[in-house]
Each structure stands twice: as C-alpha cells, then as structure tokens.
C-alpha positions, -999 to 999 in steps of 0.1 A, spaced: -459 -466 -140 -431 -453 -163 -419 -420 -176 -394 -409 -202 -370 -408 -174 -376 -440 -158 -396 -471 -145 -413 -467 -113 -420 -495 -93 -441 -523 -97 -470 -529 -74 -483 -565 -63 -517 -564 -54 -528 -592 -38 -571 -587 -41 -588 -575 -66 -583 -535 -69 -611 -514 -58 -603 -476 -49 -593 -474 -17 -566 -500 -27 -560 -478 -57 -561 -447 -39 -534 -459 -14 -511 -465 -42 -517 -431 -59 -506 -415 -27 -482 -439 -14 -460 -445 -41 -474 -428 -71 -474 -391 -57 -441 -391 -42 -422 -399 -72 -445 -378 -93 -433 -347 -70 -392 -364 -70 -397 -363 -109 -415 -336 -115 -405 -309 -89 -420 -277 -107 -451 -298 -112 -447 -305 -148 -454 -336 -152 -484 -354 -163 -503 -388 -151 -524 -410 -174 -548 -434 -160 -576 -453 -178 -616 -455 -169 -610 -485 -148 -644 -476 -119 -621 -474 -95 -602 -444 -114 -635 -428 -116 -644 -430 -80 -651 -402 -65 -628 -403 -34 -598 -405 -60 -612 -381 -81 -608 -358 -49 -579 -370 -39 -567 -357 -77 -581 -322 -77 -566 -318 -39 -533 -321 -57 -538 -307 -88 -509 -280 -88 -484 -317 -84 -490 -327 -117 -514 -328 -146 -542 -351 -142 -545 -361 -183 -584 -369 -191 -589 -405 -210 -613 -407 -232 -633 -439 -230 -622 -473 -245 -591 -461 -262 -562 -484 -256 -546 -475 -286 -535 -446 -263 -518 -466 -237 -484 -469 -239 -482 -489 -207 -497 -519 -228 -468 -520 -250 -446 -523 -220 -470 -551 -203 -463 -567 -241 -428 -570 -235 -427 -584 -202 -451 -609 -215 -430 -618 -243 -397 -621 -220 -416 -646 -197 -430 -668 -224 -391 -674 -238 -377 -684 -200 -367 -719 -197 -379 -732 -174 -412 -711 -168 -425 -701 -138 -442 -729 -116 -454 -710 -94 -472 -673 -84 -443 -666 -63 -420 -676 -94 -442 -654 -118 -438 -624 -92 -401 -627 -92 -400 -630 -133 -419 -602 -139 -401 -580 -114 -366 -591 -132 -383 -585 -165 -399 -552 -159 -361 -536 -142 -346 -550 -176 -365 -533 -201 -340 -508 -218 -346 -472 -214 -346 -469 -249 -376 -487 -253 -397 -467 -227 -383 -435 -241 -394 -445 -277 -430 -450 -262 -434 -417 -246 -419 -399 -281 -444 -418 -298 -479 -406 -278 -485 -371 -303 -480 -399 -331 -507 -422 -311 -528 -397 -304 -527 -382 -338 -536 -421 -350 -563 -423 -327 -580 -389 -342 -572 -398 -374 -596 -432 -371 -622 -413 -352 -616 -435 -320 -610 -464 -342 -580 -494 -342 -550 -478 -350 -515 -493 -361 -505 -492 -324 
C-alpha cells in the first residue's frame, strides 16, 4: 500500500491469498497505519474486486471500522484506476535492469523489497495527484482504456 505521504510495507504471502489471509493483513498492518496516518479518520483505502475483497467477513470487518477511514467503492474491471499498478511497473522495471538477476525466490524477495523502499516520493506523490485526472479519464471512455 502507499499514500501521498508514504510507502507502507510490503507483505510476502507465502499461499495463495484467500480472505482470512487478507483479512489478517487489513487489520494487522493495514489498519494501524491507516489510524497513525490518518488520525481524524480522513483518509481513504482503495481495494479492487479481488473475491476475497468481497467476502463477506471483510466486508464486516470494513463497516465495523468505518469511522477509521473511508472505504472507496471500485467499480468492476477498472484498472485504469489503480495507481498501485504503476508502482508494481516500476519495481518491475528496476528488477529486469539488475545485473545479475535474481536466481532465486529468496533473491527476488530481497530485490523487490530494495526496489519498492527506493522508489522516490516524488513518484508516489505524482500518482496520488493524478487519480481526479484518472478518474476523470475513466468517465470520459465510459469504462473504457484510458492513456493511463
């Protein structure tokens, strides 16, 4: 997760995530620094239609802490939303130009980590100014591709 303040953490999940994994992560680590962020609970938290976004003991899990921050609806199949993906972009391009690449999954682990604490503030903060611009895109092309 990031915000125009910051990178949060990155997560390994070692199976496949279903919602209980998910859930734990929401509360764990994604609440807490939600509510160190956003004190007044101002904030706002984007997640896609992933199932086990929709399932319904994280749905209830959101609307028992809906006065922490602002749960933002996603409408389906609109990546041209996601900011997050441009950010996944970067990493992947900063992994394909080390030399020597990653041999292993322990290797890729530790790359990505490096990778993901060097992206510039800048370039998070210039993704967050751009979502009206995104979402503006997005109505424009009536759920179409966009630019972005």
């Amino acid at each position: 997760m990031f915000s125009w303040h910051d990178l949060g953490p990155l997560i390994h999940v070692e199976q496949r995530l279903n919602s209980t994994t998910y859930l734990s992560i929401i509360s764990d680590q994604v609440h807490p620094i939600m509510l160190m962020v956003y004190p007044n609970g101002d904030g706002f938290f984007q997640q896609e239609n992933a199932p086990c976004h929709g399932a319904r003991v994280v749905q209830e899990w959101f609307q028992q802490h809906e006065g922490d921050f602002t749960l933002l609806r996603w409408p389906p199949q609109s990546p041209d939303l996601n900011p997050i993906e441009h950010l996944w972009d970067e990493v992947k391009r900063a992994i394909r130009q080390l030399v020597p690449q990653p041999s292993n999954l322990t290797e890729l682990d530790s790359a990505i980590h490096q990778t993901w604490c060097q992206i510039p503030r800048i370039t998070f903060q210039h993704l967050m100014e751009s979502t009206p611009r995104r979402i503006a895109a997005v109505l424009k092309a009536k759920g179409g591709p966009t630019k972005y």
